[in-house]
C-alpha positions as a Markdown table, in Angstrom:
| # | Residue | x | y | z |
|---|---|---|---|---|
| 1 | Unk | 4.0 | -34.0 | 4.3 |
| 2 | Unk | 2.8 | -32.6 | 1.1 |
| 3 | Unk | 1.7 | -35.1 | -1.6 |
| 4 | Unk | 2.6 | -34.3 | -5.3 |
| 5 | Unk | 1.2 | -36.5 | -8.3 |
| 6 | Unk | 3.2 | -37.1 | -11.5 |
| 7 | Unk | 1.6 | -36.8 | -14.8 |
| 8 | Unk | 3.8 | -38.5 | -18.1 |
| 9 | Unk | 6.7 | -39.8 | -16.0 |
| 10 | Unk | 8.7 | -41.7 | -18.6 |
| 11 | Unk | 8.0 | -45.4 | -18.5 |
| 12 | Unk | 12.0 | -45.8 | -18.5 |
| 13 | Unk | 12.3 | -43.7 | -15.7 |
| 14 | Unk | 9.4 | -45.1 | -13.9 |
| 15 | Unk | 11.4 | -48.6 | -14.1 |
| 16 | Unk | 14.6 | -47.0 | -12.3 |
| 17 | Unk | 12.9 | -46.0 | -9.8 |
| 18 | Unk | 10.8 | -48.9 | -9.5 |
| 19 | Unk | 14.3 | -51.1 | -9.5 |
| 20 | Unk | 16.1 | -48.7 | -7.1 |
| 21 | Unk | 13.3 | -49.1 | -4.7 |
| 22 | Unk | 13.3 | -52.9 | -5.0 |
| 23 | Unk | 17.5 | -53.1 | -4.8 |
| 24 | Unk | 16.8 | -51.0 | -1.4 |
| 25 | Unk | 13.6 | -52.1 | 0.3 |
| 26 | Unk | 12.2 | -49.0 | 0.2 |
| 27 | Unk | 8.7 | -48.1 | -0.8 |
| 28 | Unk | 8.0 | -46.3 | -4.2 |
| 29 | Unk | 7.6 | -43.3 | -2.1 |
| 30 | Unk | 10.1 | -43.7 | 0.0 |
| 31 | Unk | 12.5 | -43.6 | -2.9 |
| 32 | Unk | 11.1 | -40.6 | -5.0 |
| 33 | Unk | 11.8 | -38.8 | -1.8 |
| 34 | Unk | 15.4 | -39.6 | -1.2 |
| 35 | Unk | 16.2 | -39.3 | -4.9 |
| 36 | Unk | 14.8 | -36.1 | -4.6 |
| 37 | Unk | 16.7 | -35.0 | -1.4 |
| 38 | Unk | 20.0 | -36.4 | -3.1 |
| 39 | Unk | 19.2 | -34.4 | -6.1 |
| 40 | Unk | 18.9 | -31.2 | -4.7 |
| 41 | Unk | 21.7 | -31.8 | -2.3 |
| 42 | Unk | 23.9 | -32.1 | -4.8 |
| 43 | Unk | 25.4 | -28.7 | -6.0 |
| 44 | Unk | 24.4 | -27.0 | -9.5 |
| 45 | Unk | 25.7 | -28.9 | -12.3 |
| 46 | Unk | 27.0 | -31.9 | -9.8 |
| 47 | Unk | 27.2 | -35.2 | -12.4 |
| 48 | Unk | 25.1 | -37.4 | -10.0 |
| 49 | Unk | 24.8 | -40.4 | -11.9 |
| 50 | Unk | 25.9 | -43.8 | -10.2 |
| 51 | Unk | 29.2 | -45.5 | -11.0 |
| 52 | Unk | 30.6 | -48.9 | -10.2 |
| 53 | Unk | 34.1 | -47.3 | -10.9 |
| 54 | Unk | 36.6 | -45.5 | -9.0 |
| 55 | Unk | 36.6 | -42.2 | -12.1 |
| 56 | Unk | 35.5 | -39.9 | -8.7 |
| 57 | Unk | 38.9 | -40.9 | -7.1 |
| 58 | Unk | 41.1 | -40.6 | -10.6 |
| 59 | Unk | 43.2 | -37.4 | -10.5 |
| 60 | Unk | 42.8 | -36.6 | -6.3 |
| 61 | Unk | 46.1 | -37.6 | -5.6 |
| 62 | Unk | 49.6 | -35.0 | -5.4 |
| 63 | Unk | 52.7 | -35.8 | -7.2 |
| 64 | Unk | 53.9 | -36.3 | -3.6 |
| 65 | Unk | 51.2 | -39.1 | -3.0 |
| 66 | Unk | 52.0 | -40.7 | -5.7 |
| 67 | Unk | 55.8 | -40.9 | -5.3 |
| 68 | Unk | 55.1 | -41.9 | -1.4 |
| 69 | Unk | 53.0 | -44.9 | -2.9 |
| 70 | Unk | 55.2 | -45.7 | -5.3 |
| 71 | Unk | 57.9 | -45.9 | -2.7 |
| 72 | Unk | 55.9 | -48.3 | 0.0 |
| 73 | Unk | 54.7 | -50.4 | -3.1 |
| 74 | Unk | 58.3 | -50.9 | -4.4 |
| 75 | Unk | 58.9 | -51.6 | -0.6 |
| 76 | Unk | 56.2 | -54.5 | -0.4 |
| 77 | Unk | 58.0 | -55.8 | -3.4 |
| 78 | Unk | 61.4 | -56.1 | -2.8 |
| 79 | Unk | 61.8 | -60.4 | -1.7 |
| 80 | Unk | 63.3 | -60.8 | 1.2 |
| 81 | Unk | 66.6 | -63.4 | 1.3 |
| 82 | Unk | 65.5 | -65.1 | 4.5 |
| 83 | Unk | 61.9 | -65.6 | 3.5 |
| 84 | Unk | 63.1 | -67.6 | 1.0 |
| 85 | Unk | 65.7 | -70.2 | 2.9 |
């Protein structure tokens, strides 16, 4: 493996790192190198920053699959008589 040295890696970005290592257990190196390999995995102009949201599912859905949910949901709702006596 090839080593590479940083020169004037931002000390704010030197603390994500540092923190991303620490949230996975993974050396510093170890880290740099799958950030890297995520990076250039991703294609050109990919937005690759981390959410704790769902905004990558928002939008996926047809009219069809909305209507099919909207039908088993209103399904799920509807109170049964006998589950009530």
């Amino acid at each position: 493996m090839n080593d590479i040295a940083l020169s004037r890696l931002p000390p704010e970005l030197a603390a994500q790192i540092r923190a991303e290592a620490e949230r996975s257990g993974a050396s510093w190196e170890d880290t740099v190198v799958r950030l890297l390999r995520n990076a250039l995995a991703a294609p050109a102009g990919a937005d690759t920053a981390r959410r704790r949201d769902l905004s990558d599912l928002a939008g996926t859905w047809t009219q069809e699959d909305a209507d099919e949910f909207d039908r088993n949901l209103a399904e799920q709702r509807r109170i049964q008589p006998q589950d009530w006596q």
